[in-house]
N, C-alpha and C positions, 0 to 999 in steps of 0.2 A: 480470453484467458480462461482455461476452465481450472476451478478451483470444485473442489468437495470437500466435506468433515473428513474422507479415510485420507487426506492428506494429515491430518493431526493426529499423531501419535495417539492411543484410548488414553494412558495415563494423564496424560496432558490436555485433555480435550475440557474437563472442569477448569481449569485454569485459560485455556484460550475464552471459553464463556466470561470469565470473568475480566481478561488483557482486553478484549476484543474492540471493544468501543475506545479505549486509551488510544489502541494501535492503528483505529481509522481517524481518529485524531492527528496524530501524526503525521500520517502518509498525506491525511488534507491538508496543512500545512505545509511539508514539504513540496508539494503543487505549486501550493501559494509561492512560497520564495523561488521554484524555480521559473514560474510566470510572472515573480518582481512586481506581484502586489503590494501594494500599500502597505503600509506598516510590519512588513514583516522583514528579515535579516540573513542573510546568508550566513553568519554563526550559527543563528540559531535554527535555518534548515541542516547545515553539517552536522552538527547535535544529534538530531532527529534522525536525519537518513541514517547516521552510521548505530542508535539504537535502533530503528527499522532494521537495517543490515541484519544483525545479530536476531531479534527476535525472530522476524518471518521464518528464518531458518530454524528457529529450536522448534516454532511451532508448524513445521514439516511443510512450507512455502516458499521451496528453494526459489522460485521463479520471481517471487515477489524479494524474496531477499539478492538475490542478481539484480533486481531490478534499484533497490534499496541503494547497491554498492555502485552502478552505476550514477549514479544524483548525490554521494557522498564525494564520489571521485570528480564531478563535475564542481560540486559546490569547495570544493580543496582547490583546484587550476587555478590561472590567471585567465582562464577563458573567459569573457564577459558572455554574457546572457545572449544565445544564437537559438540557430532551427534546433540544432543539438538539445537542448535545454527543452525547448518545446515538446520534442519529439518524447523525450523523457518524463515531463509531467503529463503527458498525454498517457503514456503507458502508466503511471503511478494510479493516474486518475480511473484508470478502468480496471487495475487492480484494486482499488476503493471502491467502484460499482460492487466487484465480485464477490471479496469480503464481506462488505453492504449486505450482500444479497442471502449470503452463505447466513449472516451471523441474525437477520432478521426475525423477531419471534413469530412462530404461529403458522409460516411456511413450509407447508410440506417439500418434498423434492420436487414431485410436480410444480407446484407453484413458482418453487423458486427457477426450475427448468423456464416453465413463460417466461418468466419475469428477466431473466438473461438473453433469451429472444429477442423480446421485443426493443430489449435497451440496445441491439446490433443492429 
């Protein structure tokens, strides 16, 4: 998934610095409940995907927010937990890498370029 800062709006890019850790919160979470780890809830992954849904998009991450709406719309079904589900915190989960990577301090482009590498 290739993500970069010219996906965030400039106005909005002080305020993703500051969302940004909240919002990989989130997205790890929603993982969680869609891999029906321990103590976590399928309310409260719906919750979260459908606020993922909405932010990723404001903060110019359509692909992450497609991604948001798909694991909102699963954790809504009567669909019990399949490969679907999987397939879905699998892509959440490497959209958490990339963010990860993007929002890292200290990391120039270079850096964060290896660093996306090697984690494929």
């Amino acid at each position: 998934m290739a993500i970069d800062e010219s996906m965030v709006p400039e106005l909005l890019q002080p305020l993703w610095k500051e969302r940004a850790p909240r919002v990989l919160e989130r997205i790890e979470r929603v993982v969680q409940v869609l891999r029906q780890e321990p103590g976590t809830s399928r309310e409260e992954g719906l919750a979260e995907a459908h606020k993922l849904h909405g932010l990723l998009g404001t903060f110019g991450f359509h692909e992450g927010s497609q991604l948001a709406g798909v694991a909102e719309e699963l954790l809504e079904s009567d669909v019990v937990q399949n490969e679907v589900w999987n397939d879905a915190a699998d892509q959440l989960a490497a959209l958490h890498l990339a963010l990860a990577t993007l929002t890292a301090p200290g990391l120039d482009d270079n850096d964060r370029e290896s660093e996306q590498r090697r984690d494929h």
